[in-house]
N, C-alpha and C positions, 0 to 999 in steps of 0.2 A: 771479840766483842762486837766488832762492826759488822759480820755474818749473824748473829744473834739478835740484835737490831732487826735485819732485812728481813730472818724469819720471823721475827713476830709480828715483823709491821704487812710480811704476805697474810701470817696466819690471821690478822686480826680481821683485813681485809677478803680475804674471804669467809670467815665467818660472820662480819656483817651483810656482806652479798646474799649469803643465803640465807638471814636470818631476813632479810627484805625482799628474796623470794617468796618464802614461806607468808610472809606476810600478806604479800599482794597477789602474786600466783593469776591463774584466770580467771578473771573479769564473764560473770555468766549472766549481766542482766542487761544487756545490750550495749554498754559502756566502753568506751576505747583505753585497749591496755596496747601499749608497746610491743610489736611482734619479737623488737630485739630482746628488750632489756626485763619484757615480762609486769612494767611498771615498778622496778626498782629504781631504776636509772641509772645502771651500771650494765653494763657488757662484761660478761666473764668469760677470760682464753686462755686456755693453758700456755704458757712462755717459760724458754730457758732461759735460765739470768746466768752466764756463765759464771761471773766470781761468785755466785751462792753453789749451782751445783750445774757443770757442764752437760750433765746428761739428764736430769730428771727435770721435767717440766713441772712448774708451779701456777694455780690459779691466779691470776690478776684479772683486777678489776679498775674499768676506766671509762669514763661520764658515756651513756650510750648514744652511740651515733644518732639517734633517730630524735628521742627526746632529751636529749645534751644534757643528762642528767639532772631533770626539773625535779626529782620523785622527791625533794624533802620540800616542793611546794604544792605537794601531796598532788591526787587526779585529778582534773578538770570537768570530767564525769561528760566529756563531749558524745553525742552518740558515734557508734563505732565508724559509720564512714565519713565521718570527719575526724578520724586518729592522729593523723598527722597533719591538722591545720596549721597553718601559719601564713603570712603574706607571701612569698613563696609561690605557693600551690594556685591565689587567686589571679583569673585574667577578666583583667577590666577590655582587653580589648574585644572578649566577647559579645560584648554590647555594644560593636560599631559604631564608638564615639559619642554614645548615648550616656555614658556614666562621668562625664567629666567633673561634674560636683563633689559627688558623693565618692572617688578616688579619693580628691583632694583632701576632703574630711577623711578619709579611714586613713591614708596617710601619715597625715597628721596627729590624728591620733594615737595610732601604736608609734609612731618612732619620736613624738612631744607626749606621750602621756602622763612624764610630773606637771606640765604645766595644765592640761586640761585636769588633775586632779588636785592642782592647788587651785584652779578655781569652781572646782567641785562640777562639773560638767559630764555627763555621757554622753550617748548617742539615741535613737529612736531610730533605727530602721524598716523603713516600711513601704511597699506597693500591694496593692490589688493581687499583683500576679501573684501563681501560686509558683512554688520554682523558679524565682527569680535571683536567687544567692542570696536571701538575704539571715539567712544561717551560719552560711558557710562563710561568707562575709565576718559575722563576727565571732565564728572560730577560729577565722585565721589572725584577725585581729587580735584576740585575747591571745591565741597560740603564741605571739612573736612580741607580744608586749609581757608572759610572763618571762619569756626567756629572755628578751635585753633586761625588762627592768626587776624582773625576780619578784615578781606578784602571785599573789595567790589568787586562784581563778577559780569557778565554778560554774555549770553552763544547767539550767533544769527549765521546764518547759512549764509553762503556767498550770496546765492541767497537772502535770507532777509534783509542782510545789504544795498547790492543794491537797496532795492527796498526800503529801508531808506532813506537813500540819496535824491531818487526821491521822493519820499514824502514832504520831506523837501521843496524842488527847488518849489514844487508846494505847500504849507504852507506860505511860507514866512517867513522871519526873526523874526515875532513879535508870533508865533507859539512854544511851547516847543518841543522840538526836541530830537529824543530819539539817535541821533548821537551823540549828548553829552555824555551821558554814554559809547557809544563804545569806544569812542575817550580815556574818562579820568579812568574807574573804574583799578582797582588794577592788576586784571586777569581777562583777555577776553577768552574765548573759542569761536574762530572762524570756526566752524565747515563744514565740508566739501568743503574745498580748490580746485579751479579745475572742480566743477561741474556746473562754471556760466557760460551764453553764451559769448566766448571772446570780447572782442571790445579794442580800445582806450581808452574809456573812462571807462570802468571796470576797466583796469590797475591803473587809474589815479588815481581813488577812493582807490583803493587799496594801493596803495604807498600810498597815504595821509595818509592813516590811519594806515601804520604800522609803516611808517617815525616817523608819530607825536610818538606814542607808545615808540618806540625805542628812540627818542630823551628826553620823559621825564620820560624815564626808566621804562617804566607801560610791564609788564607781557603778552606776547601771551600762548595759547595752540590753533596750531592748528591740524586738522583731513583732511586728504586727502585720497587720492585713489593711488598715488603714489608721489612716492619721490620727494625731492625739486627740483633736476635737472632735472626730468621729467617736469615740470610746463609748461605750454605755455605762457607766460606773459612776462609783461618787465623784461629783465635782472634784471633793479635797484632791481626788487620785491622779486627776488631768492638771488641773497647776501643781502641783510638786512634780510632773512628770516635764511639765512646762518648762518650770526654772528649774531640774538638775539634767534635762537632755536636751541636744542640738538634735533638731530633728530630720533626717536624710533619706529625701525620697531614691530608690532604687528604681532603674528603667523598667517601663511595663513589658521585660521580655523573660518568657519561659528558658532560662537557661536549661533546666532539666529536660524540659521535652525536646528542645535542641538537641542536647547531646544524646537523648537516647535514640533521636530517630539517626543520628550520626551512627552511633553504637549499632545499631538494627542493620542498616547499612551496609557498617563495615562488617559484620558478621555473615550478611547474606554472601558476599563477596567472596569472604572465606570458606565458605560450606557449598556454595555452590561452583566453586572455580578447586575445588577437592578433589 
């Protein structure tokens, strides 16, 4: 009886693996899937279980290394080189003591984030510079706050949520709608605030959707190019951006072109010392 058990609970177990293979499989629209686990969130490896059968190896499956098995709080939809964000992967000391605030905030935030989400608070990330982390900053953040606190996340770019919205309008209501998930997940990272072409109806969509947020207490992080009182938008958009975000300037330093003139660099080094 107790052998009969083991195989069912392998058999079950791998055939929900694959059935969350099949489901999620490769990611083709630039979006970060899991190299291990493929965005199931399981690792599958053949193992011998000697008291079931010493010689034949059976599929098992167990939370995968990389993303500790987040996939039942579905994709984050991070773009793909930021796959594996999380606090972790970010160094504040690249900015040679220039980031000492705005550490303390992101800190604080992902490892306190029930209490800045009982008082209904996000962040506002933002510098001038282009390439300054301030993306990658709140990938790693969202990254490690869904895995301690088991939140659902979603990360889309202002120009893409727009172009959500229109999608939908042209769908129709009987269509799943990935405005859904902006509207309701835990922490949204609305990335690059400011960079959409202005209109009426951009504002409109945009209050809709921070309105609803703020009204049912769901978490923003967003990233801009400058500050909330710089914004061109409707007033409404700047105070409700005002009271649900702490606003955190990032140091005016190009992390990215740092590290690629490093990368450039290190590469000549290599090719030429061949």
């Amino acid at each position: 009886m107790q052998q009969n058990r083991k195989q069912n609970t392998i058999r079950k177990m791998t055939r929900n693996t694959s059935q969350a293979q099949m489901k999620f499989g490769n990611d083709s629209d630039g979006k970060a899937v899991c190299k291990i686990c493929r965005g199931t969130g399981y690792a599958v490896e053949d193992i011998v279980i000697p008291e079931y059968d010493p010689v034949t190896p059976v599929a098992m499956g167990s939370p995968c290394p990389i993303c500790k098995g987040r996939a039942d709080l579905g994709e984050p939809g991070f773009p793909r080189i930021f796959s594996e964000a999380d606090m972790t992967k970010f160094d504040f000391n690249a900015y040679g003591g220039a980031a000492g605030l705005v550490e303390q905030i992101a800190l604080s935030f992902w490892q306190n984030f029930p209490k800045w989400e009982a008082r209904n608070k996000g962040l506002y990330i933002w510098s001038k510079t282009k390439g300054s982390g301030k993306s990658f900053l709140a990938c790693c953040m969202a990254g490690s706050i869904q895995l301690k606190h088991r939140k659902t996340v979603k990360f889309v770019s202002m120009v893409e949520y727009l172009q959500a919205v229109k999608e939908t309008f042209k769908q129709g209501p009987e269509v799943p709608s990935r405005i859904w998930g902006f509207m309701n997940c835990d922490l949204l990272i609305l990335d690059d605030l400011g960079s959409e072409k202005q209109s009426e109806w951009a504002d409109q969509e945009l209050f809709r959707l921070i309105d609803r947020r703020m009204c049912e207490g769901k978490l923003l992080i967003i990233t801009s190019n400058m500050p909330i009182d710089s914004l061109k938008c409707d007033g409404r958009i700047s105070e409700r951006l005002t009271k649900v975000c702490i606003e955190a300037a990032m140091p005016e330093i190009s992390i990215r072109r740092k590290q690629a003139k490093e990368e450039n660099s290190k590469f000549l080094e290599e090719i030429l010392g061949a």
